[in-house]
C-alpha positions as CSV (number, residue, x, y, z in Angstrom):
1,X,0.0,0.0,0.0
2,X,1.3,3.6,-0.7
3,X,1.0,6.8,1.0
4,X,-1.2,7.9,-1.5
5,X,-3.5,4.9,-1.3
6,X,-3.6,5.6,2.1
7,X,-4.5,9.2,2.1
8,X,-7.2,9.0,-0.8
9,X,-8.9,6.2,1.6
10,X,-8.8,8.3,4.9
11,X,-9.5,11.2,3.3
12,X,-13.2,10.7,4.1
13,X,-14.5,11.3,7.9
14,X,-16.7,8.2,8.0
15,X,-13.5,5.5,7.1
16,X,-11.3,7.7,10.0
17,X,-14.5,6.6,12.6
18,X,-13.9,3.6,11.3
19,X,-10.6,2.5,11.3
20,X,-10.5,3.7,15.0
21,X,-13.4,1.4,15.4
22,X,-12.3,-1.6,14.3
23,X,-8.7,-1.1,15.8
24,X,-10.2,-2.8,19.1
25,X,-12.1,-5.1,17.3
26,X,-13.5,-7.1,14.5
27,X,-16.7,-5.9,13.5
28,X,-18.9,-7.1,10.4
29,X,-20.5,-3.7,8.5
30,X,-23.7,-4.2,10.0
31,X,-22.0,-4.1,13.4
32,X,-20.2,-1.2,12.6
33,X,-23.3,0.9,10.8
34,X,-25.3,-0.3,14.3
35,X,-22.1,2.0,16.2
36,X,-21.9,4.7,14.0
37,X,-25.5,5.4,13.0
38,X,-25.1,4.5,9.4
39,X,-26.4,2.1,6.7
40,X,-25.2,-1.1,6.5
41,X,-24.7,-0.6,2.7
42,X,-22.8,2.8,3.5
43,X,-20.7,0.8,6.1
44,X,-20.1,-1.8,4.0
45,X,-19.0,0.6,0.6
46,X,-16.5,2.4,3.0
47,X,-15.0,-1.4,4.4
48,X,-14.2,-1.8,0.9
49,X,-12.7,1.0,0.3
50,X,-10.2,0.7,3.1
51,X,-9.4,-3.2,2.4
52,X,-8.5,-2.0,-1.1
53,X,-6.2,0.5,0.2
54,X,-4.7,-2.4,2.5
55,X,-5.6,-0.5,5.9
56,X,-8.1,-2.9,7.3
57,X,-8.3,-7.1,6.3
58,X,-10.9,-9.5,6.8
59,X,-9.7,-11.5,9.9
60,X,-13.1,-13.8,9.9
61,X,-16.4,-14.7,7.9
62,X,-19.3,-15.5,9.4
63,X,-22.3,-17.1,8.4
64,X,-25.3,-15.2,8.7
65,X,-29.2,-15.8,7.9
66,X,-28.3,-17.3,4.8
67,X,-25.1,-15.0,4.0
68,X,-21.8,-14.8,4.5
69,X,-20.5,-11.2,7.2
70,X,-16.8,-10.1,6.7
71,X,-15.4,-9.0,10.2
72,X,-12.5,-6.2,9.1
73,X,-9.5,-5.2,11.6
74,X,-7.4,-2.8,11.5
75,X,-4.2,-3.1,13.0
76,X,-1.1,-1.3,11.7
77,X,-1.7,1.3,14.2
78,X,-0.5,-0.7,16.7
79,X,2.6,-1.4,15.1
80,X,6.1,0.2,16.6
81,X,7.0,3.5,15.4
82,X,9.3,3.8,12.5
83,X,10.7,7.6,12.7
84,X,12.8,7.0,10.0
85,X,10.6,5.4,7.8
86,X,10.1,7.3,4.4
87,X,7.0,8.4,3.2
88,X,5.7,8.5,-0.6
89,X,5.6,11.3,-2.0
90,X,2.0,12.7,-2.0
91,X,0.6,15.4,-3.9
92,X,-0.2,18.6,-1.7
93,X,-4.2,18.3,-2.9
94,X,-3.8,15.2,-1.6
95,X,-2.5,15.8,1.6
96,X,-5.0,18.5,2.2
97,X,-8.0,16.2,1.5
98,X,-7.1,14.2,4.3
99,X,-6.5,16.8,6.5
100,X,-10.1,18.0,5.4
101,X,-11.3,14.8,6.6
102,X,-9.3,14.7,10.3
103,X,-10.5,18.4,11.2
104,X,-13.9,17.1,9.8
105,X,-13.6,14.4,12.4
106,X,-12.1,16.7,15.0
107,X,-15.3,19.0,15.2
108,X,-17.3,16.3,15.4
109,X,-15.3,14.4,18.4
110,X,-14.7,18.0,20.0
111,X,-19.2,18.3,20.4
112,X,-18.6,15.1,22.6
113,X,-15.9,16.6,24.9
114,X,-16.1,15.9,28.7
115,X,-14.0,17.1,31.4
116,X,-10.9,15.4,32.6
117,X,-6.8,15.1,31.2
118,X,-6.7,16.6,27.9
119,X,-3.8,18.5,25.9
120,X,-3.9,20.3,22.6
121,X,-1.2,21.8,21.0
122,X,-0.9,24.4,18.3
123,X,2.6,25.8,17.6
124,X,4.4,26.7,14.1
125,X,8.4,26.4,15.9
126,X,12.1,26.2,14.7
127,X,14.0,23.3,16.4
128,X,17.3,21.4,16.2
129,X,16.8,18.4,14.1
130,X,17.4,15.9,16.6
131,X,14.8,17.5,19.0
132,X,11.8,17.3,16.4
133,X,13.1,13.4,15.6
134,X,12.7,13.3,19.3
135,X,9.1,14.5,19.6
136,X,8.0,13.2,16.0
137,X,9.0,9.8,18.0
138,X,7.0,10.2,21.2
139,X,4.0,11.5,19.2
140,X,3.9,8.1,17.1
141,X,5.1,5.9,20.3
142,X,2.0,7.8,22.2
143,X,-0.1,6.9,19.3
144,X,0.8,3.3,18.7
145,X,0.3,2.6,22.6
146,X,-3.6,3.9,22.5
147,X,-4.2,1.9,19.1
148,X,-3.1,-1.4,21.3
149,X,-4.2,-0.5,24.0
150,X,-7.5,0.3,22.4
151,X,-11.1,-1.8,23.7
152,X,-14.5,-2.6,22.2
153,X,-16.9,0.2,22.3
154,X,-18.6,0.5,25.3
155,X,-16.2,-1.9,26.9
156,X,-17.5,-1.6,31.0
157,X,-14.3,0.3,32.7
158,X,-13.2,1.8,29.5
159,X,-13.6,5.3,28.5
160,X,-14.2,7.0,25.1
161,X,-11.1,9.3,24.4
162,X,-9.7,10.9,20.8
163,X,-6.1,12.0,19.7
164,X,-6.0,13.9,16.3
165,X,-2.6,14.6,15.8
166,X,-0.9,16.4,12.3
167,X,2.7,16.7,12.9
168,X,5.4,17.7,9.6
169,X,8.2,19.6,8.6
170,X,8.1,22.8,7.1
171,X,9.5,24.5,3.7
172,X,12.0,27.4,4.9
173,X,10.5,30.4,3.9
């Protein structure tokens, strides 16, 4: 799968709800549409989408009232950080699609806000190269842990909780 493939498939507010879904668990489409308010069909189209793009597999079919249900999962999430991994290279209309889609996602999380430990961040800085290898490490170390850490909805002792995080270089101006 390439960056691009990637992108193009997030870029979309509804497959971002539900990769983090199914980063927990396995859920069929109708599952997932029962989660997120949506129509099996619309649940199902966006499944698709993402397995194409290699971000979620079917781990298990079931047999169902005559039918066969996919159960997708996504888990390379969870996988350890790689901060010298090298991206694709990616279109800027691209890139800004997806980001289109996270603050999309973002305003929608932030309605659903409730007190307790919370941090966001906002900062254009200049740093030493080594420090922003540092953090860019951290922030995908930090991000790894809650994908594997993450539970079923509605798990008894767990609690809802969203990270949104867009971190990249800059062009010198």
């Amino acid at each position: 799968m390439s960056t691009l493939d990637a992108l193009r498939a997030t870029a979309h507010p509804v497959r971002l709800r539900l990769l983090s879904l199914v980063t927990s668990t396995a859920m069929s489409a109708a599952e997932a549409a029962r989660e997120l308010g949506l129509s099996q069909a619309t649940a199902s189209y966006h499944f698709r989408v993402l397995e194409r793009a290699g971000l979620v597999t079917v781990v298990e079919v079931v047999r169902l009232r005559g039918g066969d249900a996919k159960r997708y999962r996504h888990e390379s999430s969870a996988v350890p950080f790689d901060v010298d991994a090298r991206p694709d290279a990616v279109a800027v209309d691209e890139r800004l699609r997806y980001l289109d889609a996270q603050v999309d996602e973002l305003r929608r999380r932030a309605q659903h806000r409730v007190d307790g430990p919370a941090i966001s961040t906002d900062a254009e800085l200049w740093v030493g190269p080594e420090t922003w290898r540092r953090v860019v490490r951290h922030v995908g170390e930090a991000s790894a842990l809650l994908h594997a850490a993450a539970q079923r909805p509605r798990t008894p002792g767990s609690v809802p909780v969203s990270m949104t995080v867009s971190m990249f270089p800059l062009r010198r101006p």
